[in-house]
C-alpha positions as CSV (number, residue, x, y, z in Angstrom):
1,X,-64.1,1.3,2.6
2,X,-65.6,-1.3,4.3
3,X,-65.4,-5.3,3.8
4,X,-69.1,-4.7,3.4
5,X,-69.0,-3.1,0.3
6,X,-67.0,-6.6,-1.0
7,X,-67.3,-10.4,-1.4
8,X,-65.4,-12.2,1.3
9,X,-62.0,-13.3,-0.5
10,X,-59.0,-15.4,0.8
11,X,-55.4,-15.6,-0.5
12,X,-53.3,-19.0,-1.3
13,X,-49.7,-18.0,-1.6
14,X,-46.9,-20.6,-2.2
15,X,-43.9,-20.8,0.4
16,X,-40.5,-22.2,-1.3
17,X,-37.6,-24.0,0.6
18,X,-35.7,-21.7,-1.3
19,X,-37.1,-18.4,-0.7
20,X,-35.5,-15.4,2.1
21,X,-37.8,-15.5,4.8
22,X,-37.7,-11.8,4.8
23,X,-40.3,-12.0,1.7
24,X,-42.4,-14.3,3.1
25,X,-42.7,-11.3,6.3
26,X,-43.1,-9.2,3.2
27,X,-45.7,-10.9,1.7
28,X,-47.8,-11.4,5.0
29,X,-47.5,-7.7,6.2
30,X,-48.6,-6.8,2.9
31,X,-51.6,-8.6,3.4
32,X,-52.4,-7.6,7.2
33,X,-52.2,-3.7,5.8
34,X,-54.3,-4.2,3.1
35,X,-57.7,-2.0,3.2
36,X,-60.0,-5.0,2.4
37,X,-59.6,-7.5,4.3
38,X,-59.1,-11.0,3.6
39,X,-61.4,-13.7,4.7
40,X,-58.8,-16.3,5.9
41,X,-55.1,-16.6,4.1
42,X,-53.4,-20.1,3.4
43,X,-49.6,-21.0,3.0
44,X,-48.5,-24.1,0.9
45,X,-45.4,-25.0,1.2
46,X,-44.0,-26.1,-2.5
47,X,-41.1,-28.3,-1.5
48,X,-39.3,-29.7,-4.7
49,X,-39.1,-33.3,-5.2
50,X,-35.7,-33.2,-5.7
51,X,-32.5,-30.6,-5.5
């Protein structure tokens, strides 16, 4: 399988305060191993307002 064979797709994947950083590595090696690859990928960083 080539990227050929699909539309160019990104992800957008929220990053909590909160979270183990071991699933944000996770998360991103998921993505790197993926067959199709990904266009560009995008973290936002969903900081509550308040604790």
């Amino acid at each position: 399988m080539s990227n050929d064979e699909f539309p160019a797709f990104s992800v957008l994947m929220s990053v909590y305060k909160k979270e183990k950083p071991a699933f944000l590595d996770k998360a991103l090696e998921s993505i790197e191993d993926q067959t199709v690859k990904t266009k560009s990928n995008c973290g936002c960083c969903g900081w509550p307002h308040r604790e």
